[in-house]
N, C-alpha and C positions, 0 to 999 in steps of 0.2 A: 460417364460413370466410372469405367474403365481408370481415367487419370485420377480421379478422387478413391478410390481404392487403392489408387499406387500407393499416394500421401498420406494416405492413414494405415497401409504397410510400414511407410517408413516412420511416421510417427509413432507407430508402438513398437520399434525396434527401436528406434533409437531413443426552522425556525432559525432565525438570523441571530447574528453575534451580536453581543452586549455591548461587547468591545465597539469605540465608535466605526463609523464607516473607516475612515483612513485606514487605520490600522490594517484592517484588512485588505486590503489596494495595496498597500505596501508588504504583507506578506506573501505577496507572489503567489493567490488561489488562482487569476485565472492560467497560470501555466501548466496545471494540471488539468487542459483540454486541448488538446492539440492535435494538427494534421500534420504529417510529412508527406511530403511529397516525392516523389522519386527522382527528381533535379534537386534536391538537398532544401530547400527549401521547408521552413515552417509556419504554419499558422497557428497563432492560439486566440480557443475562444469563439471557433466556429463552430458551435455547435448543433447547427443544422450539417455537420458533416457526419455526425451520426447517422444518417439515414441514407447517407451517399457512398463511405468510403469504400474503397476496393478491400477494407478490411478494418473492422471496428472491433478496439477491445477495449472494456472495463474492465482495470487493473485495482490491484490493493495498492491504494495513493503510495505506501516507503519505499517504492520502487523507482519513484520519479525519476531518482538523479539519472538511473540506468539508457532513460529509453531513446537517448537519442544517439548515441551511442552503437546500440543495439542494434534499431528502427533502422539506422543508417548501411548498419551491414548485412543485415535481413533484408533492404533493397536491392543492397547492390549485389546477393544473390538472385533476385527475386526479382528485376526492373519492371515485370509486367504489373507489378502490382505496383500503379502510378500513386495511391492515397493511402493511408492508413491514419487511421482517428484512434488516438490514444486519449483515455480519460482516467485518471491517478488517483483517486479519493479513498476515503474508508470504504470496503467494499460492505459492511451493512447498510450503509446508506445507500450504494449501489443498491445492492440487492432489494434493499424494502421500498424504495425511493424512486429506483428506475426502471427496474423490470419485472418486479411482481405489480408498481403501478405505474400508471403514466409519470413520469417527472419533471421535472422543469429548474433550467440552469441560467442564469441570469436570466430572468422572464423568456426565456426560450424551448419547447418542449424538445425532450431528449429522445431518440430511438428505444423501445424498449426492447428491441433484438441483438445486441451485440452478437458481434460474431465469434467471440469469447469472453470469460469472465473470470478473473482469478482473486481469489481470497487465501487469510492466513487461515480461516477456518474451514475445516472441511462441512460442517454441520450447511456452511449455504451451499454448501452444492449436491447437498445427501436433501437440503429442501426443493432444490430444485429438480431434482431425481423424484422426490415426490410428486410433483407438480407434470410429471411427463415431459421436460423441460430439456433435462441432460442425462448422458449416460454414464457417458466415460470423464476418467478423468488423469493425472500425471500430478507429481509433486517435480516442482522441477528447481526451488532451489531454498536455503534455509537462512536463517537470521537470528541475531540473539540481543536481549535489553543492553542498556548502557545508560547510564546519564547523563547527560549534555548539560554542562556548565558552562559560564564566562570563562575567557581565555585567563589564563594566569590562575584560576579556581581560589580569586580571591572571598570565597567562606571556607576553604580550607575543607572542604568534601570529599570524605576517604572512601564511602559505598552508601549503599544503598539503604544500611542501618541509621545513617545520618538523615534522610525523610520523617523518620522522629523527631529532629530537632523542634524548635519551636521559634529560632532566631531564621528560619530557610521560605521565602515566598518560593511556593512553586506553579507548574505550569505541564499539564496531564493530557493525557489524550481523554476524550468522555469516555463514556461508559457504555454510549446508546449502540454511538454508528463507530467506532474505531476499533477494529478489532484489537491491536495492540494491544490496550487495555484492557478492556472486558473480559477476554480470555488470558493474557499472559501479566499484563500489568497488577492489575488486582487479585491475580492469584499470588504474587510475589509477594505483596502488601501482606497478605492473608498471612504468610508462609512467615513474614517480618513479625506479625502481631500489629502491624499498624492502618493496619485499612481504615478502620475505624476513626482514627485521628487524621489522619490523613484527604478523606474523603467525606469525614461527616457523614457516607452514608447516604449521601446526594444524588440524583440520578436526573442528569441535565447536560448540558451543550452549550459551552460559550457564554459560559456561569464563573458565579464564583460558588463552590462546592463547599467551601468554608472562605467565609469575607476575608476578607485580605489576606491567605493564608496560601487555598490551593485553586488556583483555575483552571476550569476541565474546556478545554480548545473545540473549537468546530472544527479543525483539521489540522492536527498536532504536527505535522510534519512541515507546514508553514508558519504558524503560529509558535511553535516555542523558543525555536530560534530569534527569530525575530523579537517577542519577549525579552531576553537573556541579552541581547543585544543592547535593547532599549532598555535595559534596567528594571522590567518590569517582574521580572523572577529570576531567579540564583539556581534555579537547579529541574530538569522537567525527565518524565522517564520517554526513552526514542529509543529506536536500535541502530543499532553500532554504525548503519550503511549512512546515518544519516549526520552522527560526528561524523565519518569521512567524508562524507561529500562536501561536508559546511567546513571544515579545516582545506580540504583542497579548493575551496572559493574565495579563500583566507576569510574568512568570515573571524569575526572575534567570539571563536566559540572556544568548547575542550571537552575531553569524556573523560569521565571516571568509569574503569570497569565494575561492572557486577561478577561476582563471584558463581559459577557453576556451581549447586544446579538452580539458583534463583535467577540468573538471566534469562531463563529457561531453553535452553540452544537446541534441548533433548524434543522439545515438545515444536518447536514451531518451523511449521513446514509450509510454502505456498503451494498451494491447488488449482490449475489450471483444467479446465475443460469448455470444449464448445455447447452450445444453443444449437439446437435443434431449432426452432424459430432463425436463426440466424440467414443473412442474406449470402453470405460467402463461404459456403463448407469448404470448399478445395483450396481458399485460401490460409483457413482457419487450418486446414489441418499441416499444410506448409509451416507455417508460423510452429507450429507444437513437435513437428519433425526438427525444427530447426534448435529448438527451445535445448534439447538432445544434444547439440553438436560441442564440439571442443571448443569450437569460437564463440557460442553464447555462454557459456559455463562459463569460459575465461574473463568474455568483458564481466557476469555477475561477480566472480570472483574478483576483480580490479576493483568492484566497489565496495567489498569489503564483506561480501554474501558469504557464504557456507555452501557449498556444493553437493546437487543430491548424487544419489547414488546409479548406478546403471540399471539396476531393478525399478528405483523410484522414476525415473524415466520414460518408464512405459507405460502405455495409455493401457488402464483397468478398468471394470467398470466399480462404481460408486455402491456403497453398499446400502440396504434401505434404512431411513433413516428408524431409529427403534423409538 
């Protein structure tokens, strides 16, 4: 008990796609399940490692490109921790999908105790606060919209008042399970006057939201790129970390910026906190100590994050939800 107080000292100081099968294989969903291992090695797609790893976390999927990266130097302070099971998806889906019930990931049941879980929105973890579930929690680092176009931005795409057009296929995160959207994307819409064209108004997954117009993705941060690549849309709303990861993989992507305060840079913050239910506290709270330090901040920063603040840092608890 003793060393699990130390760490949580130092922690608060410091429904299936439309799209055919391929497509999706080729978007690169199962690499958002992954083991590392503490000899560098990785697996992906083990998902009975959820119930084993020396440290399991359900992450908000626009993270991905970060974590191995990360993972890698978080062991190599950390070598006793031989596993860690990282899982990248929309965290509503997490949330409703795997830990409020049993879930299932390529016909494989998933752990529903992670040993932490992070989202854009704070509302799932003020749910799960309800739930006797989690307490505490830290903002540990920030993000802002963009839109990811074909490289060369041959439609000639100057912001995000250009989703009006009528000549533009596009390609959305849903509405249901993506936070991006739900919370920041279609408030932006809102904020344009274009939701409504835009969206039709539709409330679905791996649709088309309006026919041949706008497709709302089952996990936009595999899926739009890939679109945009293949010709199948000109232009999808992502945040920023995710043109940079795809221009550093020379992908034939591009971003147009969004203009402050409709990117919404002001409003979106990730939220980290552990499960109580969880298998590994003294792990979990190493990992949120660390989350704290110059060298996690910096790799976030490398991929193009927003940095929280040193107040944002420290583990608080969560406030009830109203």
């Amino acid at each position: 008990m003793k060393t699990y107080r130390t760490a949580l000292g130092l922690a608060i100081a410091g429904l299936v796609l439309i799209a055919p099968a391929r497509s999706a294989e080729d978007a690169g969903h199962n690499d958002d399940y992954r083991t590392f291992h503490a000899d560098g090695s990785i697996d992906k797609g083990k998902i009975g490692d959820s119930y084993s790893g020396d440290l399991v976390m359900y992450l908000a999927g626009n993270q991905f490109m970060v974590m191995e990266e990360l993972i890698r130097d978080f062991q190599s302070k950390n070598p006793d921790i031989a596993t860690i099971y990282v899982e990248t998806i929309p965290p509503g889906q997490i949330l409703k999908g795997q830990i409020l019930q049993q879930g299932e990931i390529n016909d494989q049941k998933t752990a529903q105790n992670p040993d932490l879980f992070a989202s854009v929105n704070l509302g799932h973890l003020k749910t799960l606060k309800a739930k006797g579930m989690m307490s505490d929690y830290m903002i540990y680092t920030h993000n802002k919209l963009e839109l990811m176009i074909a490289a060369g931005n041959p439609k000639a795409i100057k912001g995000a008042e250009d989703l009006g057009r009528d000549d533009l296929v596009q390609s959305h995160p849903n509405p249901l399970t993506e936070g991006i959207f739900r919370f920041y994307g279609s408030q932006m819409l809102k904020d344009l006057g274009l939701h409504a064209k835009v969206t039709g108004g539709a409330e679905c997954k791996g649709c088309w939201a309006v026919d041949g117009k706008t497709w709302f993705t089952e996990r936009h941060h595999r899926e739009t790129p890939y679109r945009i690549e293949n010709g199948e849309a000109d232009v999808g709303i992502v945040w920023v970390t995710e043109v940079v990861h795809a221009k550093a993989e020379g992908r034939k992507i591009d971003g147009v910026a969004i203009a402050a305060p409709l990117n919404q840079q002001d409003r979106v913050g990730y939220a980290i906190g552990a499960l109580q239910s969880g298998r590994n506290p003294y792990n979990a709270m190493r990992y949120l100590a660390y989350l704290g330090t110059k060298d996690a901040q910096g790799i976030y920063a490398r991929y193009g994050f927003l940095p929280a603040t040193d107040e944002e840092l420290k583990l608080k608890p969560i406030a009830a939800k109203k």
